[in-house]
N, C-alpha and C positions, 0 to 999 in steps of 0.2 A: 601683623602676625596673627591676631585673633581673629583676623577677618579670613585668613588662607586656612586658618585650624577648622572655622566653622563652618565653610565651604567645602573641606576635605571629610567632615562630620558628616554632611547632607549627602556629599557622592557617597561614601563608604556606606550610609545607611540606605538609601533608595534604589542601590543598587541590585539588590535583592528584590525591591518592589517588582522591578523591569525584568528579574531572571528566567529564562524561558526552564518550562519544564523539561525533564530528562525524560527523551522518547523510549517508554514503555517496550520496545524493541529492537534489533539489529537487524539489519536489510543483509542477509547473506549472497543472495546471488538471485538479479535479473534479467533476463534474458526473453528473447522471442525462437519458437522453436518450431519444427513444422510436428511435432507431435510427441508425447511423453511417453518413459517404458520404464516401466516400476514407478511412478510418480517423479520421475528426474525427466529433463529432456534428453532427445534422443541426439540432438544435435543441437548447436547454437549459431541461429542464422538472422540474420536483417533483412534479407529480400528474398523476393516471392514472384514466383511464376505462375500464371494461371494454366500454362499447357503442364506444368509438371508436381505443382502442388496443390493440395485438396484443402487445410486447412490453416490457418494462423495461429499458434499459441504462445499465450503469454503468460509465463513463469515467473513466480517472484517467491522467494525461498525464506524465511524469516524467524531469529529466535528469540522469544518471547521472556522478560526475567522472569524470575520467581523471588520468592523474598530473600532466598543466599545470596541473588547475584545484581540483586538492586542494589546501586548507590545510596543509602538514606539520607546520604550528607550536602546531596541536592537540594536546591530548593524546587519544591513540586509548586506548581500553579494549575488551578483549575479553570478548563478555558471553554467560551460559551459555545456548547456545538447539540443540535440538536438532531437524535440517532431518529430517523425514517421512520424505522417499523413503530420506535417508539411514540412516535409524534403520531402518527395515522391508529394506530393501533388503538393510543389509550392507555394505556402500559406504563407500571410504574417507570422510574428512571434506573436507565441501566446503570451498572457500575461501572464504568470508564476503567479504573485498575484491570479489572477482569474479561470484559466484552469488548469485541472490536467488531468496527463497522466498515468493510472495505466496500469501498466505490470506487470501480475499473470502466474509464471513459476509453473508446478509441475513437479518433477525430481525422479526416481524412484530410489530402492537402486542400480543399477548398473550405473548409474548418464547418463539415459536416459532422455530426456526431453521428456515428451506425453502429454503433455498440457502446451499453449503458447498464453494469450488473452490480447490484449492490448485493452483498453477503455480510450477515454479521455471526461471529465468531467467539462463542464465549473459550477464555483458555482453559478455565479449569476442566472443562471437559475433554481436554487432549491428555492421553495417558503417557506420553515417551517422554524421557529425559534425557537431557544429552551433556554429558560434561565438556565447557570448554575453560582450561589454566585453572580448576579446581572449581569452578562455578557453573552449578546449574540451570539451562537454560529449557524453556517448552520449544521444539521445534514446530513450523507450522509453516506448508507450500500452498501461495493461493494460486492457483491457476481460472484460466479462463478460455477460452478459444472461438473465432469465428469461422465460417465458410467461406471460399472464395467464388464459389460460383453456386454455393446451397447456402440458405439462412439459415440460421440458427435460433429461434426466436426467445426457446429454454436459457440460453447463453446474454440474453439480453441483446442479441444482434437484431436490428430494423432496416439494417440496407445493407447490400454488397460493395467491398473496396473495390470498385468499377475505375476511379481513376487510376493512372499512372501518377507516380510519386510518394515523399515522403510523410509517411502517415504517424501521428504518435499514436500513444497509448500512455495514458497520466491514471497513476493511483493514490484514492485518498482512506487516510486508515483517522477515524472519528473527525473527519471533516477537513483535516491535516493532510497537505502535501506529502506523499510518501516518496513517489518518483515519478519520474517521465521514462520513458525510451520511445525507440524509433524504428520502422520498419521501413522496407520499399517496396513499392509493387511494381513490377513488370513485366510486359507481354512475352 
């Protein structure tokens, strides 16, 4: 019996070692769109045509806590990721709670990378609040978009989706898996 109590001691306590932190945001709404109007997409589409569409956009919609609508009663873990601008820069270290670093790959189907944008995001600089069930959140839409038959090089695009098929588009927010989706291309 003491040896199942003390076994039940060591799970209950280390369990918390292994706890993953509570992601700093909520993924509202991603989607691929053939172009935004007022910062929403205009439509919500997965395939693409080069005779009838001009460019690709990738929408990912996201609310950010603030301190009302953080859990505290999480356990937080800090986890090793080192931010771009900050490594090449020189620069002190950013504050993780407050900056965010999104890295938007899109990878074609022969696992080509042709677009590669990294954006970092501090929130305290976004002024809207949004209440959602009595908690306030920072709203914040990252967008990104390529050409289909023009580069984009601002956009971080280096090659054209020249093949036929399914291409992703994986986003990482401080080095962290945020999401994948998927698009198609066809003639």
């Amino acid at each position: 019996m003491k040896r199942i109590c003390f076994i039940l001691i060591i799970i209950f306590c280390s369990s918390g070692l292994f706890a993953e932190k509570q992601q700093p945001y909520i993924i509202g709404h991603i989607t691929t769109c053939s172009g935004l109007i007022n910062n929403y997409p205009a439509d919500s589409i997965n395939w693409f045509y080069r005779s009838s569409h001009k460019v690709i956009q990738f929408f990912a919609y996201f609310l950010f806590y603030t301190q009302s609508s953080f859990d505290s009663n999480l356990i937080n873990r800090k986890y090793l990721f080192i931010n771009p601008y900050e490594y090449y820069s020189g620069l002190k270290r950013i504050d993780e709670d407050t900056t965010f670093t999104f890295e938007n790959i899109w990878v074609s189907p022969s696992k080509k990378v042709i677009c590669e944008k990294i954006l970092t995001v501090d929130k305290t600089s976004i002024d809207k609040r949004i209440s959602v069930l009595d908690k306030q959140y920072i709203p914040y839409a990252f967008g990104n978009f390529i050409g289909i038959n023009e580069s984009f090089p601002e956009n971080g695009q280096n090659g054209l989706p020249t093949e036929k098929g399914l291409y992703s588009i994986i986003l990482y927010i401080n080095g962290n898996l945020a999401s994948i989706t998927f698009f198609e291309m066809k003639d």
